[in-house]
Backbone bond lengths (Angstrom), bond angles and torsions (degrees), N, CA, C in turn:
res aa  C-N    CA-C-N  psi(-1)  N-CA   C-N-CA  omega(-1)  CA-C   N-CA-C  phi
1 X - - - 1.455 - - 1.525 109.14 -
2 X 1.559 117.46 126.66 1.725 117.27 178.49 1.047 88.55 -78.85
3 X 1.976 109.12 147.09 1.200 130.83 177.62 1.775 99.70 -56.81
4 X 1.371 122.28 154.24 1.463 119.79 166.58 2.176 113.75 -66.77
5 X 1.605 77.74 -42.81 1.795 78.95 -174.36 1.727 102.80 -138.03
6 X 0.775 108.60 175.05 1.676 114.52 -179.01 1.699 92.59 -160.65
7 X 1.548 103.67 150.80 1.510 139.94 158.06 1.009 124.93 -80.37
8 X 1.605 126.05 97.49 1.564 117.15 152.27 1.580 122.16 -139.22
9 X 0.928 103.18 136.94 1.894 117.17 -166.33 0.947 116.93 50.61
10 X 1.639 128.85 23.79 1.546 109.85 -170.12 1.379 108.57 132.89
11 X 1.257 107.27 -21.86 1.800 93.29 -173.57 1.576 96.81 -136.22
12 X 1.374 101.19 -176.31 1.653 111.67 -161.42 1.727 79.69 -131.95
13 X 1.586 113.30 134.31 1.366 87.16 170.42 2.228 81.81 -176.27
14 X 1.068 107.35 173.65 1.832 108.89 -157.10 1.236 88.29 -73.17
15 X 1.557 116.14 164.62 0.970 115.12 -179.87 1.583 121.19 -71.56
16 X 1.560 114.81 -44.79 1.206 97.25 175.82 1.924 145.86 -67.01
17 X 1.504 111.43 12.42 0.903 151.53 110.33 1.561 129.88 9.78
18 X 1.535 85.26 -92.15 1.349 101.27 -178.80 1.917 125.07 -51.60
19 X 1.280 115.01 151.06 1.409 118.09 179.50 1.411 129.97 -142.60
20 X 1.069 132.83 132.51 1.214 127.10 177.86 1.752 100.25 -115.46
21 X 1.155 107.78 141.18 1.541 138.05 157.13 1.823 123.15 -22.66
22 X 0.981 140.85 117.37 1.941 114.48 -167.61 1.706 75.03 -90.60
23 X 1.027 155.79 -0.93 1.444 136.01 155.75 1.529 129.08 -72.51
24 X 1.368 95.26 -18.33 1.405 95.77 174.11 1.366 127.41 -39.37
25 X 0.843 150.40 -165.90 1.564 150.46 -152.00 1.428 105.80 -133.26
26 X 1.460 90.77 -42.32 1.885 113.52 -167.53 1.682 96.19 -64.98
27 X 1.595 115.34 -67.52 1.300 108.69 169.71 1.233 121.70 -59.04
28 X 1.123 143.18 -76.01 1.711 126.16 171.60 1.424 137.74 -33.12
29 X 1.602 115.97 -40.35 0.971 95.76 162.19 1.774 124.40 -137.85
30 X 1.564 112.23 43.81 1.188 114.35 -142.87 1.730 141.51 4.75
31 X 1.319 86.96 81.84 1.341 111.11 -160.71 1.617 91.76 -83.91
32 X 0.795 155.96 109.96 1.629 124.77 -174.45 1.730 106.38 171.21
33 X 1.111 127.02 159.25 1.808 123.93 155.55 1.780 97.18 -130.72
34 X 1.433 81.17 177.20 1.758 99.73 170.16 1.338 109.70 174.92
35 X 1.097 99.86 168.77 1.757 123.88 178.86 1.425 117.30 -135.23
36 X 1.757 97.08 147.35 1.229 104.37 162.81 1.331 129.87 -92.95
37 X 1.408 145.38 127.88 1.627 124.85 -173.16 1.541 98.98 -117.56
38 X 1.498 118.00 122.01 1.489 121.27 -177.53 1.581 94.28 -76.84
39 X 1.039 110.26 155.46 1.471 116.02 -169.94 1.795 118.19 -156.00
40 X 1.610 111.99 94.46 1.683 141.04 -151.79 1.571 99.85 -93.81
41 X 1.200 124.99 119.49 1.702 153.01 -168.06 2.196 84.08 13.21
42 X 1.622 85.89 75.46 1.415 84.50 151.65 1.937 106.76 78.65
43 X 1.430 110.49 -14.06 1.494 105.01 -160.53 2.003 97.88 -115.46
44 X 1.510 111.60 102.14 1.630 117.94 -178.38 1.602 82.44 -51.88
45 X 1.485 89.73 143.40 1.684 100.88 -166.93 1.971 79.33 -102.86
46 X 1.561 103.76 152.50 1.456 140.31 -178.25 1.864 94.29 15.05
47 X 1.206 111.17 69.91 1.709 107.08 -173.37 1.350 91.76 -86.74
48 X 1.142 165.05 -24.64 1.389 160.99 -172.63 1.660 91.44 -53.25
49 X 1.675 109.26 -65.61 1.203 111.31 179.59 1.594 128.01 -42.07
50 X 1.523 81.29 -50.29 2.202 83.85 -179.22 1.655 113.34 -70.82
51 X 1.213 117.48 -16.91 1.321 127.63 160.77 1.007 129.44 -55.27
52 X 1.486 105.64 -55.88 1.464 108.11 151.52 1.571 127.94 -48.70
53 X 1.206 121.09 -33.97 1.310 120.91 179.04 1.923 124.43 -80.41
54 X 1.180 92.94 -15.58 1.143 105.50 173.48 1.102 107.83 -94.68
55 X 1.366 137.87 -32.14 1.687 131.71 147.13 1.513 104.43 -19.29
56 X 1.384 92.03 -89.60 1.570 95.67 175.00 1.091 143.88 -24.42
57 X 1.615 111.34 -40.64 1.386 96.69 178.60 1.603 97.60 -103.13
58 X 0.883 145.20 27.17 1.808 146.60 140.24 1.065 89.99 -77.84
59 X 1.275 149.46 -80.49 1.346 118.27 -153.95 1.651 127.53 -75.52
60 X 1.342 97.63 -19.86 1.810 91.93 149.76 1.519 132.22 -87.67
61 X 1.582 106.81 34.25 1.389 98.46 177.45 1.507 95.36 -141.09
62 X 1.981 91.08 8.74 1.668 104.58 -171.44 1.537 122.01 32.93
63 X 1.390 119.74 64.06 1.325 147.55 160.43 1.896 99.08 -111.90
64 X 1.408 105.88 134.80 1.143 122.63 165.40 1.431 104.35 -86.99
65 X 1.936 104.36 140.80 1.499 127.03 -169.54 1.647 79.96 -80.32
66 X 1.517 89.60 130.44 1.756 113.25 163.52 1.323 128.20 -67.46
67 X 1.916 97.57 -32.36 1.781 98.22 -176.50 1.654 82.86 -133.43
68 X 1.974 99.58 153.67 1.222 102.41 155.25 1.750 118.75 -66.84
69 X 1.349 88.91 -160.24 1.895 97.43 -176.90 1.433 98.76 -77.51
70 X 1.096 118.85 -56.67 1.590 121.36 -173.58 1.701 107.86 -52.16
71 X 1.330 116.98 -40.60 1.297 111.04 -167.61 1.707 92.99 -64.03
72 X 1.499 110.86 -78.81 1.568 111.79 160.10 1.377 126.95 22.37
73 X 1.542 93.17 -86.34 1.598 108.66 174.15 1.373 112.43 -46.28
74 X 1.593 113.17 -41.63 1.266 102.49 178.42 1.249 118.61 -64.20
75 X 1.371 135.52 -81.34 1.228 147.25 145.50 1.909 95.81 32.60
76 X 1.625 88.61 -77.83 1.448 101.74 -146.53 1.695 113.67 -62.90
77 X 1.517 80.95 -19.41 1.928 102.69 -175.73 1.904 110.32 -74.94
78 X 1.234 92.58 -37.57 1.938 108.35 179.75 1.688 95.57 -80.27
79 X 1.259 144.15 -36.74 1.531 129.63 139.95 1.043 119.57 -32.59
80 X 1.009 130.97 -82.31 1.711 138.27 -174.52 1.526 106.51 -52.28
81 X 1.604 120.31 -49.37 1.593 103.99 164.96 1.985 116.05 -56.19
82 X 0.930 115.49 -23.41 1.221 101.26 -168.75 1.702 110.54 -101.99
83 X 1.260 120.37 1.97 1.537 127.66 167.77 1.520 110.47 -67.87
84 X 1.380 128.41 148.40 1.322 149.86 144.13 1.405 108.04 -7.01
85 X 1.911 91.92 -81.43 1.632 116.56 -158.56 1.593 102.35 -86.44
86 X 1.149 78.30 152.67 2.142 92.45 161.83 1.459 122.92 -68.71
87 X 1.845 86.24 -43.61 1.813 87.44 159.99 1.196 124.50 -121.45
88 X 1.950 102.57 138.98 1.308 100.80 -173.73 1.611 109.46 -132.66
89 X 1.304 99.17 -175.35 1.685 95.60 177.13 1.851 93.59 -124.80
90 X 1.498 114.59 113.58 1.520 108.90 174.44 1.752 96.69 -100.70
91 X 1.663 77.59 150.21 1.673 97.35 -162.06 2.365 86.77 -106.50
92 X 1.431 116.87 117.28 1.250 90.64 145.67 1.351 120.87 -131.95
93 X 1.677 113.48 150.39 1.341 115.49 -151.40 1.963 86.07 -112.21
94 X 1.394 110.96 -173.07 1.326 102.25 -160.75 1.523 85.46 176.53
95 X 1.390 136.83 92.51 1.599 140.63 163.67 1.390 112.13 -122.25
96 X 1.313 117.89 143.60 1.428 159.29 -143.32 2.338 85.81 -60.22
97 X 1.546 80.01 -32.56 1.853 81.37 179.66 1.629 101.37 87.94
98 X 1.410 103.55 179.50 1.392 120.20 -155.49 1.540 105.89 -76.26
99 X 1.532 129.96 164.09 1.366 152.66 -171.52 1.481 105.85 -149.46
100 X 1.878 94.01 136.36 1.351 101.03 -175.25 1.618 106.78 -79.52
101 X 1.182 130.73 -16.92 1.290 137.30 -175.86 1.605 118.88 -133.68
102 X 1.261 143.97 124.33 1.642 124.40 161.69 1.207 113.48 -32.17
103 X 1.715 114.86 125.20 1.797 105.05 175.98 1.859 81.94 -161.07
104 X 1.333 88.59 121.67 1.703 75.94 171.70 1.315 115.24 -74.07
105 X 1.762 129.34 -10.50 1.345 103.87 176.98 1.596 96.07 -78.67
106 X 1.796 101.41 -179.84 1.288 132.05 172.59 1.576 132.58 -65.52
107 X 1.413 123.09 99.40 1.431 137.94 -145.24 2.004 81.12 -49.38
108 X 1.026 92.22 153.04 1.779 104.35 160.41 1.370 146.58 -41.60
109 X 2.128 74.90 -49.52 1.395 97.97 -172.51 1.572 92.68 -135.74
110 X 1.341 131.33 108.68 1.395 147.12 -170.30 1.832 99.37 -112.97
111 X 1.766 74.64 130.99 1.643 85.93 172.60 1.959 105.65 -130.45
112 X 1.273 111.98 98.15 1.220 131.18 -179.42 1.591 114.49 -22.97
113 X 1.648 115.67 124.13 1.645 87.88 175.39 1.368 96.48 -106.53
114 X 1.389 125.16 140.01 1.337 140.00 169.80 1.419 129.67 -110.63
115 X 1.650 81.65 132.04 2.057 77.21 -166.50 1.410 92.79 -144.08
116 X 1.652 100.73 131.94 1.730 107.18 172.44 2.013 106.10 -124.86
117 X 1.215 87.16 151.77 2.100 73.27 -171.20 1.629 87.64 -170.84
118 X 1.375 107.63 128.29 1.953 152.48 175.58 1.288 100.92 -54.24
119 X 1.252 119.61 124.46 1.783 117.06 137.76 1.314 116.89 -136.40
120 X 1.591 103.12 169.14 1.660 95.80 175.11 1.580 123.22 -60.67
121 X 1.022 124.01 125.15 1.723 114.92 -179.42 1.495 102.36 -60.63
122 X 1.335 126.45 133.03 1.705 110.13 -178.35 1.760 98.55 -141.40
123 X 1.135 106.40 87.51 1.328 120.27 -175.82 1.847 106.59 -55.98
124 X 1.551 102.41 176.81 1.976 92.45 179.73 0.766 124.50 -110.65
125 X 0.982 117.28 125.07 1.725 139.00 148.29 1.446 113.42 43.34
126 X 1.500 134.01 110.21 1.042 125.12 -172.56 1.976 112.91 -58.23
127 X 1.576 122.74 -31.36 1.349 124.72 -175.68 1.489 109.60 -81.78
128 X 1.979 119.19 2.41 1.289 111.29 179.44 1.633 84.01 -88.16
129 X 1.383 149.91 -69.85 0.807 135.33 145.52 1.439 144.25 27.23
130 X 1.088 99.30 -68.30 1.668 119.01 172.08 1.482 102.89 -100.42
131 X 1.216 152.95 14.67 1.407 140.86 159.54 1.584 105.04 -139.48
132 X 1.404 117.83 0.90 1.598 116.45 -177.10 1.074 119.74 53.67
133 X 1.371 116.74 -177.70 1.972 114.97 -164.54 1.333 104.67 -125.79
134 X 1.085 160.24 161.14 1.613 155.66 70.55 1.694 110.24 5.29
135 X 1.484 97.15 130.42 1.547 116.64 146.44 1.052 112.38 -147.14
136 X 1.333 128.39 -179.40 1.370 155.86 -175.21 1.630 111.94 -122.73
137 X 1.249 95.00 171.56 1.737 93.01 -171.07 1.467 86.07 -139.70
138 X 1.732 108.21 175.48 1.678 131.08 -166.57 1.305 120.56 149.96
139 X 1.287 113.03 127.32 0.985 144.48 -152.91 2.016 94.66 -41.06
140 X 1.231 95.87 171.71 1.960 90.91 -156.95 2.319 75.94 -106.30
141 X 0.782 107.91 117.24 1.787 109.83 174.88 1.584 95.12 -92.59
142 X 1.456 149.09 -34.37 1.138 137.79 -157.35 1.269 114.48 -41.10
143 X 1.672 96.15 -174.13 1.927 95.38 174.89 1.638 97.03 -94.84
144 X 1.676 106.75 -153.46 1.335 90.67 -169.69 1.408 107.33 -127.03
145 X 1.904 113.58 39.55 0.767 108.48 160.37 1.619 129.45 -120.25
146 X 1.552 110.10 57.20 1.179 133.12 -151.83 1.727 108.60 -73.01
147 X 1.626 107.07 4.73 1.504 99.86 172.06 1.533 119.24 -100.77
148 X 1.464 109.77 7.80 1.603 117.57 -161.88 1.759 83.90 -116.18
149 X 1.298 98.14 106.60 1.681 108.32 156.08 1.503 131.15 -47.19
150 X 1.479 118.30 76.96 0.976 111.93 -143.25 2.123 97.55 -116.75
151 X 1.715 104.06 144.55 1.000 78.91 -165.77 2.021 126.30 -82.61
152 X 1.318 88.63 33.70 1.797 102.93 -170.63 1.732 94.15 -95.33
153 X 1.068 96.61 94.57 1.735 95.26 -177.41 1.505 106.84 -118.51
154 X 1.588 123.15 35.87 1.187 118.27 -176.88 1.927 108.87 -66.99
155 X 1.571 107.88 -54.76 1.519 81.63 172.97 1.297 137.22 -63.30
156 X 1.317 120.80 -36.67 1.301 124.37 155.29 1.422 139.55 -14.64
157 X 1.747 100.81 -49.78 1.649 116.95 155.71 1.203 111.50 -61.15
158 X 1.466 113.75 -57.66 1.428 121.32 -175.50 2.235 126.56 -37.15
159 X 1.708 67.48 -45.75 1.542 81.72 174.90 1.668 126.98 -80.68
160 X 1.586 112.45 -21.23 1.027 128.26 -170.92 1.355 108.89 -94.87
161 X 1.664 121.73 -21.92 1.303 125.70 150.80 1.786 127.43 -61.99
162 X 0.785 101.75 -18.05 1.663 106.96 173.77 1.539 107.24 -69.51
163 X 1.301 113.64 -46.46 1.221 104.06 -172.08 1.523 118.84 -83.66
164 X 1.412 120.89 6.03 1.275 138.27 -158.80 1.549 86.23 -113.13
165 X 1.696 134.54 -60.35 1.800 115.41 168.53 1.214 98.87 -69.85
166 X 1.013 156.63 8.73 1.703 140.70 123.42 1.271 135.16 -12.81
167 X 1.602 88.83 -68.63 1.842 121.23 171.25 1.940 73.10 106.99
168 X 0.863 109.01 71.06 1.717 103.44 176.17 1.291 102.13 -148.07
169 X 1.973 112.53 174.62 1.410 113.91 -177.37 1.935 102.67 -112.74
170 X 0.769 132.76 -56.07 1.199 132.23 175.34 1.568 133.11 -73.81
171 X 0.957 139.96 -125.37 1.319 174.64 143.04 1.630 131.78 143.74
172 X 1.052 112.86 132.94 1.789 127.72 -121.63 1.966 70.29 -109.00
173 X 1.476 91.84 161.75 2.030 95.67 -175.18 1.630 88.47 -157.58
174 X 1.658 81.00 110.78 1.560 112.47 156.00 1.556 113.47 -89.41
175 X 1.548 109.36 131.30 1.414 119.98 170.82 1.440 107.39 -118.58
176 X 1.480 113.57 116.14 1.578 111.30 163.45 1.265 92.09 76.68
177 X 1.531 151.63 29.09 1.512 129.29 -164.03 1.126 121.97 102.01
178 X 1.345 124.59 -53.89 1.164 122.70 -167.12 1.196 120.76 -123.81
179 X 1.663 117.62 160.34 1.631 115.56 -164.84 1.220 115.69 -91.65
180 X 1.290 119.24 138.87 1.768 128.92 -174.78 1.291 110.26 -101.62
181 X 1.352 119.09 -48.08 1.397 108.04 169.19 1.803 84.51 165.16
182 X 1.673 98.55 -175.53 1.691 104.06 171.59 1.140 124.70 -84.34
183 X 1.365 125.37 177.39 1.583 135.74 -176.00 1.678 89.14 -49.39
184 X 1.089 129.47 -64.12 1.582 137.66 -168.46 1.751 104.94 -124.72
185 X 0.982 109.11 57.09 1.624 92.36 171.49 1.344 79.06 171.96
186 X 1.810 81.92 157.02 2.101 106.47 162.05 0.884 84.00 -88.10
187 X 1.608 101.26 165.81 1.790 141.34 179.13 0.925 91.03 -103.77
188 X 1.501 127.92 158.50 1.479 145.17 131.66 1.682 114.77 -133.24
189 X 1.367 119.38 165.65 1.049 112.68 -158.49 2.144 94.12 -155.73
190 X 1.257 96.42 148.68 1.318 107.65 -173.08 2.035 105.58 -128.66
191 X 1.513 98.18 106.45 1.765 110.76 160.99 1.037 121.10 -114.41
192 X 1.856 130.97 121.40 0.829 114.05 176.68 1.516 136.79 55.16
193 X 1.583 101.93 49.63 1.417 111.62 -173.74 1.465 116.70 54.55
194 X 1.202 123.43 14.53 1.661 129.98 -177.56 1.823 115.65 -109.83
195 X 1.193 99.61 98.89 1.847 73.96 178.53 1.206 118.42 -96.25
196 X 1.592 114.49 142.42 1.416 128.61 173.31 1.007 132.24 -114.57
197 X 1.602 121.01 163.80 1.695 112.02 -154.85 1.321 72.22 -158.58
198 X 1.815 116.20 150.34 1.264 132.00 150.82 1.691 112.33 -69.37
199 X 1.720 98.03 141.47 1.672 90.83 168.84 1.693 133.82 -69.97
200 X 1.128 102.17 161.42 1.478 103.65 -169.42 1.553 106.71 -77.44
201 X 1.459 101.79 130.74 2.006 89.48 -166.12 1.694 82.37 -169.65
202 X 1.687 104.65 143.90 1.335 112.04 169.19 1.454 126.85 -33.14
203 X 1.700 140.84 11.01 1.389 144.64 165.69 1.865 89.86 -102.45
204 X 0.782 135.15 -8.26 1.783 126.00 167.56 1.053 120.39 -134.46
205 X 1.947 104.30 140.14 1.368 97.02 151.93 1.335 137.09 -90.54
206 X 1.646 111.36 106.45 1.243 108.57 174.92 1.691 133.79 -45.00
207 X 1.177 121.41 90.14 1.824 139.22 173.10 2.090 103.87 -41.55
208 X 1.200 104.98 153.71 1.027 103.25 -162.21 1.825 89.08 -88.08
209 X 1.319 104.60 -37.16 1.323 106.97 177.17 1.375 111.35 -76.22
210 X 1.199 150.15 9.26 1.695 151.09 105.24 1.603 102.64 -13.80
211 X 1.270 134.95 -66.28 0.890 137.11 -152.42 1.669 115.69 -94.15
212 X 1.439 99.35 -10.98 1.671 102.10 -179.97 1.718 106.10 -85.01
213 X 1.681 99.96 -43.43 1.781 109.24 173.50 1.377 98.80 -58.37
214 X 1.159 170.39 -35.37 1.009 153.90 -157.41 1.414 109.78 -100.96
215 X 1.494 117.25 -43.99 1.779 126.70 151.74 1.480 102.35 -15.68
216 X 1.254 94.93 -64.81 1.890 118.37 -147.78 1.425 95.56 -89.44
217 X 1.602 140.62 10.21 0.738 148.20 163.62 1.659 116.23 -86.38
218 X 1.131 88.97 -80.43 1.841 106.32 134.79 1.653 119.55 24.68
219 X 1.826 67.15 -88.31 1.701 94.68 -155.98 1.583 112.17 -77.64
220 X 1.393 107.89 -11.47 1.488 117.68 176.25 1.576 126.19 -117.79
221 X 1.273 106.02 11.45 1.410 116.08 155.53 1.936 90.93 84.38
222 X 0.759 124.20 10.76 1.697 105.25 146.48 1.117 134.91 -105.12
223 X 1.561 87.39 128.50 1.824 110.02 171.95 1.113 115.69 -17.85
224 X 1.537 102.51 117.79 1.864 90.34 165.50 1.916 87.91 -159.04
225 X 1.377 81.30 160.84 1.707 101.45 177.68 1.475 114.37 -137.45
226 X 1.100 105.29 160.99 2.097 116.35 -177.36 1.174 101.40 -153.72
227 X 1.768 83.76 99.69 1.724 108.25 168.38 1.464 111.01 -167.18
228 X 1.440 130.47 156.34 1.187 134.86 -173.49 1.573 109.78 -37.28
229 X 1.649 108.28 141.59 1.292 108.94 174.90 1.687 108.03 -120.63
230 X 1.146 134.68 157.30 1.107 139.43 -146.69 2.005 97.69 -113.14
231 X 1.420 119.04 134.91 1.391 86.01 173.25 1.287 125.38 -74.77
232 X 1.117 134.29 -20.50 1.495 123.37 147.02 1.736 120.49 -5.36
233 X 1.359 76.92 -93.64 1.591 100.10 177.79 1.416 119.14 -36.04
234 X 1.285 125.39 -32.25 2.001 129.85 -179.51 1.843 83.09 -93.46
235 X 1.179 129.52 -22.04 1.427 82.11 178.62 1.700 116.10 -107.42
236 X 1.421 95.73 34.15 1.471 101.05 -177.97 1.207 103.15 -128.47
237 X 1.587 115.70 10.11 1.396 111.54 171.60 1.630 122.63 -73.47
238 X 1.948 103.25 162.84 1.276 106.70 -163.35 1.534 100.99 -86.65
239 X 0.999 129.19 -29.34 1.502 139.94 149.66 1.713 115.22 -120.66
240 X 1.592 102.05 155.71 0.987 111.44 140.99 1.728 135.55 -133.93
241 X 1.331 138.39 162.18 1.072 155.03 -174.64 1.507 120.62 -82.97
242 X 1.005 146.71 152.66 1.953 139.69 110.51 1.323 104.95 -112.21
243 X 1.302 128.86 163.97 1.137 159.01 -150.39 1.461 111.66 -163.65
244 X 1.428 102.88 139.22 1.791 115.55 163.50 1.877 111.59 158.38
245 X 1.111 113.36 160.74 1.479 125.72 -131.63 1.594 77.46 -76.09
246 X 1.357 146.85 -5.49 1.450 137.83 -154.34 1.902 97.52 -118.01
247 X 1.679 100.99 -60.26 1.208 125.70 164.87 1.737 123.25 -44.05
248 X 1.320 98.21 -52.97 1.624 113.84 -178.87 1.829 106.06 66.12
249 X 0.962 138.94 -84.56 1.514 147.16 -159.53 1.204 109.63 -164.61
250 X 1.536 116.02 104.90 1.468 122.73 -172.74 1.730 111.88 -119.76
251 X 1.455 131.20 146.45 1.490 90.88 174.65 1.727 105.16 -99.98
252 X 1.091 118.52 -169.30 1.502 114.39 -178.06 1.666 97.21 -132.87
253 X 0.875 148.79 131.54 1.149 161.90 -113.38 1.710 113.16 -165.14
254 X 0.948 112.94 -20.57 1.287 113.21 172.68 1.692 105.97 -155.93
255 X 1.655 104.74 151.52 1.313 98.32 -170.65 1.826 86.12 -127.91
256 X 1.392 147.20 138.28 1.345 167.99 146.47 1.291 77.67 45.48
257 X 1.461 113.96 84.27 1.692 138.95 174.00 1.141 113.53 41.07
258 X 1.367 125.77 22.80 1.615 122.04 -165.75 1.927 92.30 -130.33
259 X 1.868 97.24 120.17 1.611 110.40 166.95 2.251 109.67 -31.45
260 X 1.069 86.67 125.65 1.477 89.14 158.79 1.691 115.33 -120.64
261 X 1.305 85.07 115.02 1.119 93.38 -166.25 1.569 126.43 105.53
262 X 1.928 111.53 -134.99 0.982 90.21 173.35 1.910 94.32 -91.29
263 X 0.990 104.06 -12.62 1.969 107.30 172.63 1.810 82.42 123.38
264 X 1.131 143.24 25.29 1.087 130.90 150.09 1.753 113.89 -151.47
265 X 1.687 82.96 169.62 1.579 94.89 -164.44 1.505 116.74 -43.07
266 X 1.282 115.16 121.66 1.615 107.40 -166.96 1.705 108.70 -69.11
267 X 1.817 105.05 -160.00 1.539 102.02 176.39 1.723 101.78 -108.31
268 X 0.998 126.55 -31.68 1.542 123.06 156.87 1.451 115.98 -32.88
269 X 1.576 121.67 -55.40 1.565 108.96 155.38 0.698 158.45 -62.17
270 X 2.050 101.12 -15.17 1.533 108.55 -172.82 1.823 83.16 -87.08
271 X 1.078 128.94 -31.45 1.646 115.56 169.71 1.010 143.55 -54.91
272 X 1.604 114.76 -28.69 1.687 129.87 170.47 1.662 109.73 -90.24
273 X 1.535 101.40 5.58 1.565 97.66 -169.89 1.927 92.60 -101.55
274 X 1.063 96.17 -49.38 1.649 110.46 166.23 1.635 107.30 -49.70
275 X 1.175 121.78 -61.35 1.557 112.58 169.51 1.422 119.57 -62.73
276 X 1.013 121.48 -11.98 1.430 128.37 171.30 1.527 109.84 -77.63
277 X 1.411 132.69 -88.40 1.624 131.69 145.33 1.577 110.42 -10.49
278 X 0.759 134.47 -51.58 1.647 122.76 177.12 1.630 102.79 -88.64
279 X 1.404 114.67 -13.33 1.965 86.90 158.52 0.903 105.49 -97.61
280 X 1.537 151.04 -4.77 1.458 140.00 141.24 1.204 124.15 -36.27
281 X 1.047 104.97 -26.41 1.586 90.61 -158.22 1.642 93.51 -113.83
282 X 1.279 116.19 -6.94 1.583 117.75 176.89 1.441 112.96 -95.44
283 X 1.015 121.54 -40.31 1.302 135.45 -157.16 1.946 109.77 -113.22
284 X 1.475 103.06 -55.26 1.278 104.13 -179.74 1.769 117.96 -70.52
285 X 1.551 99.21 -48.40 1.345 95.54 -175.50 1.857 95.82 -93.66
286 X 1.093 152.95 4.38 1.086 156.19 -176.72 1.935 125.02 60.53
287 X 1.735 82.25 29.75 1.569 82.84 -178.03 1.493 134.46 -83.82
């Protein structure tokens, strides 16, 4: 479905429409960050938070934020009024903006290009769910500033295509040993009734929904810990997880053709998936 309207520099206008500059910065050299905000009958789910994160990664790419929070909210709220669905996934993008010449340093005088734009949120498949996914694993090649949402996501594809001529959904990235997370998603991992998550540290981007499974971990009395995992250890787990604001809680079922686990969706997931759906519907949609 084409978005009805999209945001850029100032105006609201269809997408096909819209334009960016071939000088821009963002296209030449993905100079740029952004976020995704999942967004439940109309309500951007925990946006204070993704706000915050998009702070972050402007100021690690040292670009000054164009709009405050309030403007934002607005912005993001006149998107969501003007979408189809109730639920959507808003995309906002945010590059360094146009240059009178190629120069890899930083123009002088920078004028931000800003772009926000609607889709249907389309969560998965009730039988990925009920039969779990395949991924693959490989070594993590990124740079090492893998916590700044940045919009240069060439390895990212790179990596997330492997598992796709697979016939797979993920692929999980070990650095030095240990696991950082997926091409697009946190990992989590279940031993022995314990769930584990790598810590949040400049090799990941921490997902906002990283932080709700562990809430909801929390809040329901299972074990869980956040600390380095060994690759050993994820491929001897009794489950494993991905996570992300589109994805939500998936299990993964096989790791580089080999059962994880017993090779199906465990009962630790079918429990955090159930606590997940009932904080939707409490918290996200406010029912």
């Amino acid at each position: 479905m084409v978005p009805v309207s999209v945001y850029l520099n100032g105006e609201f206008l269809p997408l096909d429409q819209a334009r960016v500059p071939v000088m821009d910065r963002g296209f030449l050299f993905g100079d740029g960050v952004y976020e995704v905000i999942p967004v439940y009958s109309r309500r951007p789910f925990r946006l204070a938070e993704h706000l915050s994160r998009l702070q972050g990664s402007l100021n690690g790419i040292r670009l000054a934020n164009p709009h405050t929070s309030e403007q934002w909210t607005a912005l993001i709220g006149r998107i969501v009024e003007l979408g189809d669905t109730d639920d959507q996934s808003v995309l906002l993008q945010i590059s360094r903006g146009p240059m009178a010449v190629r120069n890899h340093a930083f123009p002088k005088v920078v004028t931000p290009t800003v772009f926000i734009m609607g889709e249907p949120l389309v969560t998965p498949a009730a039988e990925l769910r009920e039969q779990g996914i395949g991924a693959v694993s490989a070594a993590d090649f990124r740079w090492l500033h893998c916590d700044l949402k940045a919009t240069s996501l060439l390895a990212n594809c790179l990596l997330r295509q492997m598992a796709i001529d697979a016939g797979c959904v993920e692929t999980l990235l070990f650095r030095d040993g240990y696991l950082s997370e997926g091409a697009a998603s946190n990992i989590f991992m279940i031993k022995d009734g314990t769930l584990l998550a790598p810590p949040k540290s400049h090799l990941m981007l921490t997902g906002i929904t990283y932080d709700v499974v562990l809430e909801l971990a929390a809040l329901h009395g299972l074990p869980h810990e956040v600390r380095d995992l060994r690759d050993e250890e994820v491929r001897q787990a009794d489950e494993l997880w991905m996570t992300s604001s589109t994805k939500e809680v998936l299990p993964i079922v096989s790791l580089d053709g080999r059962p994880v686990g017993t090779g199906k969706p465990g009962a630790e997931f079918a429990r955090m998936f159930g606590w997940y759906q009932d904080f939707k519907q409490r918290v996200m949609r406010g029912n």
